[in-house]
C-alpha positions in Angstrom: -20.6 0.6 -18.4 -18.0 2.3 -20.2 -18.9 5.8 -18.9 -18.7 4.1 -15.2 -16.1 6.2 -13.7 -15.5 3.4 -11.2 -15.2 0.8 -14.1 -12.5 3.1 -15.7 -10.8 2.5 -12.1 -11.2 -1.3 -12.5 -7.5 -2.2 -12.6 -6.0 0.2 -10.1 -9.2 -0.4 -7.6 -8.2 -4.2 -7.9 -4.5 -3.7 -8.1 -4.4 -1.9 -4.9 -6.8 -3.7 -2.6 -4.5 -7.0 -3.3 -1.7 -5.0 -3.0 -3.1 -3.9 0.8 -4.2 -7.4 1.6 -0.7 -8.6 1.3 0.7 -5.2 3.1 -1.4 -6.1 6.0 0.0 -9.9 6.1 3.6 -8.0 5.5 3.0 -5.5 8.4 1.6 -8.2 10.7 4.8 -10.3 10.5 7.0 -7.2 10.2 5.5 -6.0 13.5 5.8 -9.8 15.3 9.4 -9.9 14.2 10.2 -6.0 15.1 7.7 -6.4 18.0 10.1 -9.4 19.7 12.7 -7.5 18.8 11.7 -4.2 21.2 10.6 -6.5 23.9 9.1 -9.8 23.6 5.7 -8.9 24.2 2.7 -9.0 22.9 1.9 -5.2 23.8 5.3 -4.4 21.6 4.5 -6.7 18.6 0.5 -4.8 18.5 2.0 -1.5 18.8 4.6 -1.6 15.8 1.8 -3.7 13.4 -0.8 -0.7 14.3 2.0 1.8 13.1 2.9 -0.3 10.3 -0.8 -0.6 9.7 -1.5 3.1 9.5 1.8 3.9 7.9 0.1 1.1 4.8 -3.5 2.7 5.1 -1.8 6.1 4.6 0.4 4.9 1.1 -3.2 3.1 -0.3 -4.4 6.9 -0.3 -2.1 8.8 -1.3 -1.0 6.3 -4.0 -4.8 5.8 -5.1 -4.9 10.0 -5.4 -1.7 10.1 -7.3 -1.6 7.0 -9.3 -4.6 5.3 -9.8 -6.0 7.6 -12.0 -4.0 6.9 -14.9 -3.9 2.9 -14.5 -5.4 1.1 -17.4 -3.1 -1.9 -18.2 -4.4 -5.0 -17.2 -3.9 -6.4 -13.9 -1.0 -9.0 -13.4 1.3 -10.6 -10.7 4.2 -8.1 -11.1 1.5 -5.3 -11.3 0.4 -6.6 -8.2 3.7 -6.5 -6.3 4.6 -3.3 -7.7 1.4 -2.2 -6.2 2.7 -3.6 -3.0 6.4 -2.4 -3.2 4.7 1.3 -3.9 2.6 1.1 -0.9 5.9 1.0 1.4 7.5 3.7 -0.3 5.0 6.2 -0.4 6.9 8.8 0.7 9.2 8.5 -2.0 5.9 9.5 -4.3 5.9 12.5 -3.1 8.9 13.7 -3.4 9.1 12.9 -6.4 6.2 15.0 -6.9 7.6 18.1 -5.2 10.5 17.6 -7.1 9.1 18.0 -10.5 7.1 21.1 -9.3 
């Protein structure tokens, strides 16, 4: 079990699928509240949680390619919304990374 590539991966697999569960919930009342904002309808609120959505979807990735390789502490609350706070600044990842190259 120890040679399990994926149990090496335990804490960051688990770190960020609760940190996308509570991006979703995030992006789904982001995108009601932006949603009535734009134009009170229910075509507006979709549209912004589906770009919200993928915007989130795209972060778990690259954050999973560039982080989660070197995650070993144990998982905890603040792990968890640091997880979660990452996931909306993704961007800011990589530029980070180009930065230091």
């Amino acid at each position: 079990m120890q040679n399990d590539p994926l149990w090496k991966l335990r804490h960051a697999l688990a770190g960020i699928g609760l940190a996308l569960l509570a991006s979703v919930l995030l992006a789904a009342m982001a995108g009601a509240f932006i949603g009535d904002l734009i134009g009170n309808s229910y075509g507006h609120r979709v549209a912004v949680y589906s770009v919200l959505l993928i915007y989130v979807l795209a972060g778990t990735v690259v954050l999973f390619i560039k982080v989660a390789q070197h995650e070993t502490r144990p998982l905890t609350p603040g792990r968890v919304a640091l997880w979660t706070a990452s996931l909306w600044t993704w961007p800011l990842l990589l530029l980070a990374g180009r930065r230091k190259a």
